[in-house]
C-alpha positions as a printed NumPy array, in Angstrom:
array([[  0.   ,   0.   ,   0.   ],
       [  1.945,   2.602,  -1.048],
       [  0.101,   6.363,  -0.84 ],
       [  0.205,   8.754,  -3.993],
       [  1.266,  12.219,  -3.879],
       [ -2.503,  13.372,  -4.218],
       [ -3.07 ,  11.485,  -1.095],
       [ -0.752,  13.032,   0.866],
       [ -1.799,  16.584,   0.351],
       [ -5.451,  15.579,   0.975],
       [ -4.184,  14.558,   4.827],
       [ -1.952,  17.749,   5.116],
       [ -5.124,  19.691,   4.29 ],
       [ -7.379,  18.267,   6.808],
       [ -5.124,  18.373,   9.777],
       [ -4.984,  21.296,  11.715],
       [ -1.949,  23.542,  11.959],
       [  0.054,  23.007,  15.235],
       [ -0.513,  25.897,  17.179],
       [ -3.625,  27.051,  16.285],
       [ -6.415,  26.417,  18.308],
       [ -9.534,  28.157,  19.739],
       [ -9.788,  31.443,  20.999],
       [-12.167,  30.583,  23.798],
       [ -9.989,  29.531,  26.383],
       [ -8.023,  32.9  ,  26.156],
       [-11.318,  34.694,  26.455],
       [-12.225,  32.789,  29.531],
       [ -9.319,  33.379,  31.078],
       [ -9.309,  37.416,  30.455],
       [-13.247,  37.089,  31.53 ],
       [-11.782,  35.274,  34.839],
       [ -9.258,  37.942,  35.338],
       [-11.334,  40.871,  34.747],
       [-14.085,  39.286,  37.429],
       [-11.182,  38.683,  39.731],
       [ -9.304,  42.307,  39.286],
       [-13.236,  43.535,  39.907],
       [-14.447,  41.799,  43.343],
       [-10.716,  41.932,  44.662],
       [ -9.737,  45.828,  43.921],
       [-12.828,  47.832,  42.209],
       [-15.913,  46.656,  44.45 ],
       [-14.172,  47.241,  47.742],
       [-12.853,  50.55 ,  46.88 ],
       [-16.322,  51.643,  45.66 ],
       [-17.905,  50.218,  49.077],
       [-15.135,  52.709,  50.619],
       [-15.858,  55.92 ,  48.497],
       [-19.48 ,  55.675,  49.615],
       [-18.732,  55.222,  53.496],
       [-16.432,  58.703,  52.758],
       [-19.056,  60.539,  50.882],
       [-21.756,  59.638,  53.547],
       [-19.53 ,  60.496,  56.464],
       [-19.009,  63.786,  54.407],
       [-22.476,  64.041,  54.327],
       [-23.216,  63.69 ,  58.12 ],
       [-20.726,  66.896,  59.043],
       [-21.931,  69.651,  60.829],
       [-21.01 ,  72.286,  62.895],
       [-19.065,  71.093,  65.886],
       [-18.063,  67.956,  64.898],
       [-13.982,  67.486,  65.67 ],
       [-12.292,  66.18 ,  62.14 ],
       [ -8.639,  64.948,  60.973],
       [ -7.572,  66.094,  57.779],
       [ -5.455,  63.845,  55.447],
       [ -2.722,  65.842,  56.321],
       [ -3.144,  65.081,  59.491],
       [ -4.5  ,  68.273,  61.436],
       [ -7.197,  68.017,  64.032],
       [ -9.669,  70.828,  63.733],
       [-13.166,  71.611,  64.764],
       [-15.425,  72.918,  61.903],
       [-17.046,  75.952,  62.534],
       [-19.207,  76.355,  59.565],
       [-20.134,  74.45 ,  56.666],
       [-19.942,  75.685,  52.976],
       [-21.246,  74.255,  49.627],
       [-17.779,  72.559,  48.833],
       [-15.649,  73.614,  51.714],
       [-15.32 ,  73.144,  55.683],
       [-14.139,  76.386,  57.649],
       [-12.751,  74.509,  60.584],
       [-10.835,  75.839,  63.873],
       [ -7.425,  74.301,  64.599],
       [ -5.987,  76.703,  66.804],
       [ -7.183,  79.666,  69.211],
       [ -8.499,  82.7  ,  66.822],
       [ -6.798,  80.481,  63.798],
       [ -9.425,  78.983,  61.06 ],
       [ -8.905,  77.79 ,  58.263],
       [-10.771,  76.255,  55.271],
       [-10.098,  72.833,  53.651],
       [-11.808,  71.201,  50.878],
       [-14.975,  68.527,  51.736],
       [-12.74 ,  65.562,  49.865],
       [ -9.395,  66.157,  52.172],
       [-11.571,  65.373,  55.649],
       [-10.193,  61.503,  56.649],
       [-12.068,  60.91 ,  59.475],
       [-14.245,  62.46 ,  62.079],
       [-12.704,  62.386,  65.71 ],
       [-15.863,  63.286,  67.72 ],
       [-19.301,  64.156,  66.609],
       [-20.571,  67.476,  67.945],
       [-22.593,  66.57 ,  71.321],
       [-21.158,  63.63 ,  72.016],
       [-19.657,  63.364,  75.416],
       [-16.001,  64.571,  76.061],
       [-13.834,  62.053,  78.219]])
């Protein structure tokens, strides 16, 4: 049995090329990733943006704040985009609503 030249092109043609497969696995694999990157780093940093914004919200006169630079004022009055907050004996200034970290003690709460 001895195979003709034909014959042997006929086989070449029907195999596949080495190497080339299906795309789906790659696409699984970035649809994996991009679920992972989402629940591990985007979700929770959303979840923390909200908590900010909503602690923002809650702010009013009196309450004792820490800037992300790390000064401790009181505010003293409460603008559209801006705190005007006391950090010193006759010394105010005014910071920005985003550059408030944290809230120290809300105003009426007791002092210890």
């Amino acid at each position: 049995m001895f195979l003709q030249p034909d014959s042997l092109l006929l086989i070449a043609q029907a195999a596949p090329a080495p190497g080339q497969g299906s795309a789906m696995p790659s696409l699984i694999f970035f649809g994996l990733m991009f679920a992972a990157m989402y629940f591990l780093l985007i979700a929770p940093q959303r979840k923390k943006q909200k908590e900010h914004e909503k602690m923002l919200a809650a702010l009013q006169t009196g309450d004792e704040i820490v800037t992300t630079g790390g000064i401790y004022g009181q505010i003293t009055n409460v603008k559209d985009d801006r705190f005007v907050v006391r950090i010193a004996e006759n010394t105010k200034v005014e910071i920005g609503k985003g550059f408030v970290h944290g809230v120290v003690r809300k105003a009426g709460a007791d002092k210890a």
